[in-house]
C-alpha positions as CSV (number, residue, x, y, z in Angstrom):
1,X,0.0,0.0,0.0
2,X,1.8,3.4,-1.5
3,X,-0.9,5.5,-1.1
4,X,-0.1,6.8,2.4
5,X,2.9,9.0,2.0
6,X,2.9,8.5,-2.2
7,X,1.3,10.3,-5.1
8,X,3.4,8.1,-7.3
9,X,0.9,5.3,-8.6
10,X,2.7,3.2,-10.0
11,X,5.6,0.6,-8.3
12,X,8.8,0.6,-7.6
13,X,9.3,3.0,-5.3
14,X,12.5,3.4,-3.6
15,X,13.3,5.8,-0.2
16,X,17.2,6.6,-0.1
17,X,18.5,8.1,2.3
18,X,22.3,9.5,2.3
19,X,24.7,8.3,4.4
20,X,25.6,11.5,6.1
21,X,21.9,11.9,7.1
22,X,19.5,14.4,5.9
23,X,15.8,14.2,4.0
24,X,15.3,10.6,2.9
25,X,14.3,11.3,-1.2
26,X,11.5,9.1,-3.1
27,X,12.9,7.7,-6.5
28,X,10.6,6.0,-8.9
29,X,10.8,3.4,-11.4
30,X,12.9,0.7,-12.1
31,X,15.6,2.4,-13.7
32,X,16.1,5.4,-12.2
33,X,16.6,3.6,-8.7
34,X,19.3,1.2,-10.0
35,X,21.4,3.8,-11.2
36,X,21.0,5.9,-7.8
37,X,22.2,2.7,-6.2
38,X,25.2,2.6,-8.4
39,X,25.5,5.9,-7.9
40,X,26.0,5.8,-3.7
41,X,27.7,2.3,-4.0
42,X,30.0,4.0,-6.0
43,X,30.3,7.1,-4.0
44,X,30.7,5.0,-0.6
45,X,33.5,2.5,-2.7
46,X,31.7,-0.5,-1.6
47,X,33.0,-2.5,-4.2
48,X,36.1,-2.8,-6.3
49,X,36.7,-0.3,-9.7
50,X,36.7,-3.5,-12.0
51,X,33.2,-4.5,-10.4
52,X,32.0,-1.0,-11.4
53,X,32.7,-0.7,-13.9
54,X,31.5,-3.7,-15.4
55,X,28.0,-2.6,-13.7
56,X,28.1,0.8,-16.5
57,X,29.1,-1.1,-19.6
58,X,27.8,-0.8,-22.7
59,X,26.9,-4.8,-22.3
60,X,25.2,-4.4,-19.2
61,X,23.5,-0.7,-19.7
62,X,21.8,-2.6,-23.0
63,X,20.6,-5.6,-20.6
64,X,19.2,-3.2,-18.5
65,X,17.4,-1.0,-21.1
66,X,15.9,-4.7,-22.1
67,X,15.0,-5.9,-18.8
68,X,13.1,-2.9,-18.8
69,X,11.7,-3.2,-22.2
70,X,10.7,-6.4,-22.8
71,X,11.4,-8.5,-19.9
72,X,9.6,-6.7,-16.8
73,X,6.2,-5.8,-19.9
74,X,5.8,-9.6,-20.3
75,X,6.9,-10.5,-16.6
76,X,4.0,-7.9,-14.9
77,X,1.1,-9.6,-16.6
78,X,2.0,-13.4,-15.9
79,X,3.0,-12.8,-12.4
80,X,-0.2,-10.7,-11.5
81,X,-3.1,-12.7,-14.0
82,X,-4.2,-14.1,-10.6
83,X,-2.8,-15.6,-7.6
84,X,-2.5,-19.1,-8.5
85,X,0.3,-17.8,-11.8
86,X,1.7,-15.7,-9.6
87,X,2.2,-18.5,-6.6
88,X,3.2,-21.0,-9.4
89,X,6.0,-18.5,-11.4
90,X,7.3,-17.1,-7.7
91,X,7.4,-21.3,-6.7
92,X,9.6,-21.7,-9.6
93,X,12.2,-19.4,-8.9
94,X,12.1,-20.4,-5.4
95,X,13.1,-24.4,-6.6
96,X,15.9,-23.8,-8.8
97,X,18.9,-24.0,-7.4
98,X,20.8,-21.0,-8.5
99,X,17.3,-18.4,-8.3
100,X,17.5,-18.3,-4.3
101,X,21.2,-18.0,-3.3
């Protein structure tokens, strides 16, 4: 339930706040909210250069832009049709292996 403290409509919605404190900030949509991860991951040096770098290459900005194309338009419908798909495609993902780790 969004509706609270949201006139966003639509889902994701991520609160950030920065690490030195301060207002926590509402980003929406998918993309937008990886890249601000990135962004303080990047700014906080949580990971190596090399591993950063691969996150903002061309191969993996193009994944990305078609997870967030194609993938997530067909995903949305057969995961919400009606419980029993959804239970069944989240069950999946659950019982192989390599999904839950």
């Amino acid at each position: 339930e969004i509706k609270p403290w949201s006139e966003y409509r639509k889902v994701p919605i991520a609160v950030l706040t920065p690490p030195a404190g301060g207002e926590p900030e509402q980003i929406n949509d998918s993309p937008v909210i990886a890249e601000r991860l990135l962004d303080a991951i990047d700014a906080a040096a949580l990971r190596p250069a090399r591993a950063a770098k691969a996150f903002r290459s061309p191969q993996a900005m193009e994944w990305a832009q078609w997870s967030d194309a194609k993938l997530a338009v067909l995903l949305f419908p057969n995961i919400t049709r009606s419980f029993g798909e959804a239970y069944q495609a989240f069950g999946y993902v659950q019982d192989v292996p390599h999904f839950s780790t």
